[in-house]
C-alpha positions in Angstrom: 107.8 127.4 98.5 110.8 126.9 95.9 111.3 128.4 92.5 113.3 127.0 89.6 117.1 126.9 91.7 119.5 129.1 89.5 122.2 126.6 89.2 119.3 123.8 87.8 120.2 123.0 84.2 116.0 123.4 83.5 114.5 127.4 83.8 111.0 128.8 83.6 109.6 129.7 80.4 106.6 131.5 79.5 103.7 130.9 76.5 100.7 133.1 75.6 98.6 130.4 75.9 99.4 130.7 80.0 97.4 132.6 82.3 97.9 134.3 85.9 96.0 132.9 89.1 97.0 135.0 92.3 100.2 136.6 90.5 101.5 133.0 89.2 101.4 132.0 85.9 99.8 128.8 84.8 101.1 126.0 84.6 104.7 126.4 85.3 106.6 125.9 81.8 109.8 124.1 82.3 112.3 123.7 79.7 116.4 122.7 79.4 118.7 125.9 79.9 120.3 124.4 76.7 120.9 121.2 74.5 124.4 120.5 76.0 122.3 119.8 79.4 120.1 117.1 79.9 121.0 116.1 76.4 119.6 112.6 76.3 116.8 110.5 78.4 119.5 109.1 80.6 120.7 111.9 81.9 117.7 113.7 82.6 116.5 110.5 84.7 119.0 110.3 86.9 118.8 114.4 87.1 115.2 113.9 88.2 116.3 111.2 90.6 118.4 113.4 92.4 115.7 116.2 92.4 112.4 114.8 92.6 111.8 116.2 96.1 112.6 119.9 94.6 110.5 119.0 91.7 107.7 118.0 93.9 107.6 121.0 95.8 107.5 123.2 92.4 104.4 120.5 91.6 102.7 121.5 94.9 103.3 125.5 94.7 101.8 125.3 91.0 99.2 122.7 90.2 101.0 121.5 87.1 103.9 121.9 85.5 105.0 121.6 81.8 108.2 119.9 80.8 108.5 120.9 77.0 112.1 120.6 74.9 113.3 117.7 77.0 114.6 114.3 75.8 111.8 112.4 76.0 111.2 110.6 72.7 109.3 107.5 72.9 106.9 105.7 75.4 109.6 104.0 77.4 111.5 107.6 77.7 108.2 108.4 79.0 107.9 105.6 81.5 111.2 105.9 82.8 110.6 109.9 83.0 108.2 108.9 85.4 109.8 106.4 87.4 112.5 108.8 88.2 110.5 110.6 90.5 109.8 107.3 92.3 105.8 107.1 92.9 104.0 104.2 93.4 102.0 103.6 90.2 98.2 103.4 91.0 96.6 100.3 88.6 93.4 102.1 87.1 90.7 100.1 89.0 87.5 101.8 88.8 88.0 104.1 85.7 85.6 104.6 83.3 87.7 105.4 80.9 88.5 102.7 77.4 92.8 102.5 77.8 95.1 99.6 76.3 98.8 99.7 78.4 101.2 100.4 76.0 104.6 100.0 78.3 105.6 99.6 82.0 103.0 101.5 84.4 102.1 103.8 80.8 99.0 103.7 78.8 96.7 105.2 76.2 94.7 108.4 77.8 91.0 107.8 77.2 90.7 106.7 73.5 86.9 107.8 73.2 86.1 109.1 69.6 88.1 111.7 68.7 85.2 114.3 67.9 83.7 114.1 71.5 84.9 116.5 74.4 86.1 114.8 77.5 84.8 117.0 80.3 86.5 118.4 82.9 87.0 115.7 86.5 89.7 114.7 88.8 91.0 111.6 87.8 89.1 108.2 89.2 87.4 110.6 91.6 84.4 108.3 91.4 86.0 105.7 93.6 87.7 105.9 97.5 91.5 105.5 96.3 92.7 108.0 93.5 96.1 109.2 92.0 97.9 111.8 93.8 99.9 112.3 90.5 99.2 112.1 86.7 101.3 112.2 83.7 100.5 113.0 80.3 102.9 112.7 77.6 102.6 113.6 73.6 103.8 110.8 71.6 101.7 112.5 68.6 100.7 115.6 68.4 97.1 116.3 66.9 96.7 118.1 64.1 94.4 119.9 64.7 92.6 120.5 68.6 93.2 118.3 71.2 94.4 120.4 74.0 94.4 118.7 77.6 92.8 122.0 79.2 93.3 122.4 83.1 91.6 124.4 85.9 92.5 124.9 89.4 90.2 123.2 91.6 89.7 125.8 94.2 89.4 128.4 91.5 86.4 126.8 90.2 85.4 126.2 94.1 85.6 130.0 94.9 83.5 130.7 91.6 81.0 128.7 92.0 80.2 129.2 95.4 80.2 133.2 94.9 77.5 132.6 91.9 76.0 129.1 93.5 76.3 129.3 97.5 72.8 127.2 97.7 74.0 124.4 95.5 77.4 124.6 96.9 76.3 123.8 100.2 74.2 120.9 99.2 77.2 119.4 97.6 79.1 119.9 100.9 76.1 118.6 102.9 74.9 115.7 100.7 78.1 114.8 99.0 77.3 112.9 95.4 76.4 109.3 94.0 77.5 108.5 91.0 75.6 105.6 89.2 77.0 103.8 85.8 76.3 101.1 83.3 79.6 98.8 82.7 79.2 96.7 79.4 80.7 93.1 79.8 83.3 94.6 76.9 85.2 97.2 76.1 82.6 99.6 73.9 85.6 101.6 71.8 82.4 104.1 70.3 81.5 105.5 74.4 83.7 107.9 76.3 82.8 105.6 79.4 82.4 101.9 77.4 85.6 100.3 79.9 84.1 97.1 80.4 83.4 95.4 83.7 86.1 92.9 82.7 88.8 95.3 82.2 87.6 97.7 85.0 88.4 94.8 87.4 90.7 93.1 85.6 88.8 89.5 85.9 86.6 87.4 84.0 84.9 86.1 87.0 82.0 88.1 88.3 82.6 86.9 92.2 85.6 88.6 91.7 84.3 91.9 90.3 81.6 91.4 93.2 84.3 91.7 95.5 85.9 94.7 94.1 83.2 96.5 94.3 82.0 95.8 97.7 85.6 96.8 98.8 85.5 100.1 97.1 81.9 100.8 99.0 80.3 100.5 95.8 76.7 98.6 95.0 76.1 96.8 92.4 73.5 94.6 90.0 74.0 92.4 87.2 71.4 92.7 84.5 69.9 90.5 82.1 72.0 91.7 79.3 75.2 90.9 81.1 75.9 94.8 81.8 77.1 95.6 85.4 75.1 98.4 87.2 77.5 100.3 89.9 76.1 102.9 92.4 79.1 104.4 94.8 78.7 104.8 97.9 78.3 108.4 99.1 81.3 110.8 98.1 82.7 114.3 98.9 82.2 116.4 96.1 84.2 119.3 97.8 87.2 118.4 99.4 89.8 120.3 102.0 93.2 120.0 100.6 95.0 119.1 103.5 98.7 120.5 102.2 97.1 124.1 101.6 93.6 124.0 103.6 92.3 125.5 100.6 88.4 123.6 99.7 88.6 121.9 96.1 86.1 120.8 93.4 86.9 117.6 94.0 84.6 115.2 91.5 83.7 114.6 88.3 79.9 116.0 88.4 80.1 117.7 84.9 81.8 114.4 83.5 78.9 112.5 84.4 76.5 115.3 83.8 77.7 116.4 80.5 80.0 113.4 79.4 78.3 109.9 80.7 76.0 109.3 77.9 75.9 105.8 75.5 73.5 103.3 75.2 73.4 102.4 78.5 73.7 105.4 80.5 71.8 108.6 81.4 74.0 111.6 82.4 70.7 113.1 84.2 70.7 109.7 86.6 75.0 109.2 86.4 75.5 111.6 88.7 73.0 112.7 92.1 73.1 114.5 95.1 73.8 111.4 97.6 70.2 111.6 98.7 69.5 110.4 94.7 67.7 114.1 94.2 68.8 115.5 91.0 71.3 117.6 90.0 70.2 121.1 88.5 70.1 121.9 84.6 70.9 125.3 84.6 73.5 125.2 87.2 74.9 122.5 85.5 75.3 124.9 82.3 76.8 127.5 84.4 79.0 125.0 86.0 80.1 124.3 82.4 80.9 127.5 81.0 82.3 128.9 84.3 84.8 125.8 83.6 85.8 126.5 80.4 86.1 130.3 81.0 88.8 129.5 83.7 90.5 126.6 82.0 94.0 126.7 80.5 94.5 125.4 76.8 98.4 124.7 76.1 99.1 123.4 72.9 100.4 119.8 72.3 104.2 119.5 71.3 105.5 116.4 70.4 107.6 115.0 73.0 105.8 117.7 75.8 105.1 116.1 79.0 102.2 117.4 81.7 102.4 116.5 85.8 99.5 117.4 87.2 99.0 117.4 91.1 95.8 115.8 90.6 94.2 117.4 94.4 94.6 120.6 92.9 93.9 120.7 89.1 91.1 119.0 87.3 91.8 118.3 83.5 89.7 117.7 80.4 90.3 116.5 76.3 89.3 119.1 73.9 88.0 117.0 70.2 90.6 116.7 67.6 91.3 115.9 64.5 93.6 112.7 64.3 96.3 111.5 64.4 96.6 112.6 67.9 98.1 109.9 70.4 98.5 111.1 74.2 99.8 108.4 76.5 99.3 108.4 80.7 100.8 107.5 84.1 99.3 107.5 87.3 100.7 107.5 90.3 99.7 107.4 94.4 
C-alpha cells in the first residue's frame, strides 16, 4: 500500500490530536508542501484528477484522510474538490438525517440542534445501498466543540467482541431491524425529523410506498400522517471484502442513544432482527468503548475530511454556533 510519493506537491503532517492504530497514525493529515504549489482551487482539481487513483489507495490504507491548508474556500471549491476524484454521487434516499443542498452534489451535514451529540454510525447504514465515500468540508468553523470524531470500524469490532463475544454473536446471527417514525415534514428540533417527503423526494405517498418496498423496507401510514418504516433484516457486522477484516457495520448506538423525538423510541428504533431487545448495559459499554477509541481533530476553516465510509464510522460532537459543516457522498 502507497505512502505520500516524494515528488507529490502535498506531504504528511502530524497533530496531537492524532492517534496510532497498528503503528499508523490516524487519520492521515495531508497538507501542500508549500503555497507556490497547488496555489489555487484550479490547480489542485486538476492535480487530483490526475491522482485520484493514488489518492484512493492512501484512502484505503488509512480510513480517512485530512486535507488541511489547501485551496478550498467556498462550497463550490468544495464540490468541485470532490468531483475531481470522479465518484458517482449517491442522492441521500433513506437518511434520517434534516439536510438542505446547498450546491452541485454538496449539502448541509445533519443540522439537528447544535447542543445534541450525533452518535457514532456508518452513513445511511440503515438502508441496502450506502456511500462508499463521504466528504466533510468546514465552511465555518465552530467556536467552540464540534469535532467530527472517527473510529475505525474493526477497532470497535475487535473491542467489543473481546469484552461482548455473546452479544457479538447474536448481532452476527440475527443481524438488526431498525424501526422509525418519519413526520410528513421536516421537524428542524429532532436529530432524525427528515420528513417522509424529503426522504423520498415526492409528495405522493404511492411513490414513497414504492421506495420503500424497493429498499426491503415495511411500512404503515398512521393517522397523524407520520410514516412508520421497519427495514428488512440487516448485517450489523460486516466482512470488508478489500481487507477481510469484520467491521461494525451499523448505526445501533445512533438509534439506541440518538433516535429519540416525539415520535420515536430509541429502546424500539433499533432490535436484534428477531425484534428482541437490545441490552442497556452493553449498550453503555458500547458507548464509552466508542468514545474511548474515537479521534477528535479540530475544525479548521477550509479543512476537508474523506472518509472511506466501510472502514470508519463518524459522529458530531455539540457546539456552540456558528459552526457550518457541509457534505458529499459518493458510491
Amino acid at each position: 500500500m502507497p505512502s505520500v510519493p516524494d515528488n507529490f506537491p502535498i506531504t504528511e503532517v502530524t497533530s496531537t490530536e492524532q492517534k496510532s492504530f497498528n503503528g499508523k497514525s490516524f487519520p492521515l493529515i495531508l497538507s501542500a508542501r508549500s503555497k507556490n504549489q497547488l496555489e489555487n482551487n484550479q490547480t489542485l482539481v486538476e492535480w487530483i484528477t490526475l491522482h485520484s487513483q493514488i489518492l484512493d489507495l492512501l484512502l484505503l490504507k488509512n480510513g480517512a484522510i485530512l486535507f488541511r491548508n489547501f485551496p478550498i474556500t467556498n462550497p463550490t471549491d468544495f464540490d468541485l474538490f470532490v468531483k475531481a476524484f470522479g465518484m458517482a454521487p449517491l442522492p441521500y434516499v433513506g437518511g434520517a438525517a434534516p439536510r438542505t443542498v446547498v450546491v452541485g452534489n454538496v449539502f448541509t451535514a445533519n443540522e439537528s440542534p447544535p447542543d445534541q451529540p450525533i452518535p457514532f454510525h456508518h452513513e445511511m447504514a440503515q438502508v441496502p445501498t450506502f456511500p462508499k465515500v463521504l466528504f466533510f468540508y468546514c465552511d465555518k468553523e465552530p467556536s467552540q466543540g464540534g469535532q467530527t470524531p472517527l473510529v475505525i470500524s474493526n477497532e470497535i469490532y475487535g473491542a467489543m467482541k473481546e469484552k461482548h463475544p455473546d452479544f457479538v454473536q447474536e448481532l452476527e446471527d440475527k443481524g438488526v431491524l431498525y424501526t422509525r417514525v418519519l413526520p410528513e415534514v421536516d421537524d428542524p428540533s429532532s436529530p432524525i425529523g427528515r420528513g417522509w417527503k424529503s426522504t423520498f423526494g415526492t409528495t405522493d405517498k404511492t411513490e414513497a410506498e414504492t421506495k420503500c418496498r424497493n429498499q426491503g423496507t415495511s411500512f404503515e401510514w398512521l393517522p397523524n400522517g407520520c410514516m412508520k418504516t421497519v427495514t428488512a433484516v440487516l448485517p450489523a457486522i460486516r466482512v470488508d471484502d478489500r481487507t477481510g477484516k469484520k467491521t461494525w457495520f451499523n448505526s445501533i448506538i445512533a438509534a439506541y442513544t440518538g433516535w429519540k423525538d416525539s415520535r420515536n423510541d430509541p429502546e424500539t428504533a433499533i432490535t436484534f432482527g428477531d425484534g428482541s431487545q437490545m441490552p442497556r448495559k452493553i449498550m453503555e459499554d458500547l458507548s464509552a468503548t466508542l468514545d474511548k477509541l474515537a479521534v477528535d481533530i479540530t475544525w479548521h476553516k477550509g479543512d476537508v475530511f474523506m472518509v472511506d465510509n466501510r472502514q470508519v464510522l463518524h459522529a458530531r460532537r455539540p457546539f456552540t454556533p456558528p459552526r457550518r459543516i457541509l457534505a458529499a457522498l459518493c458510491k
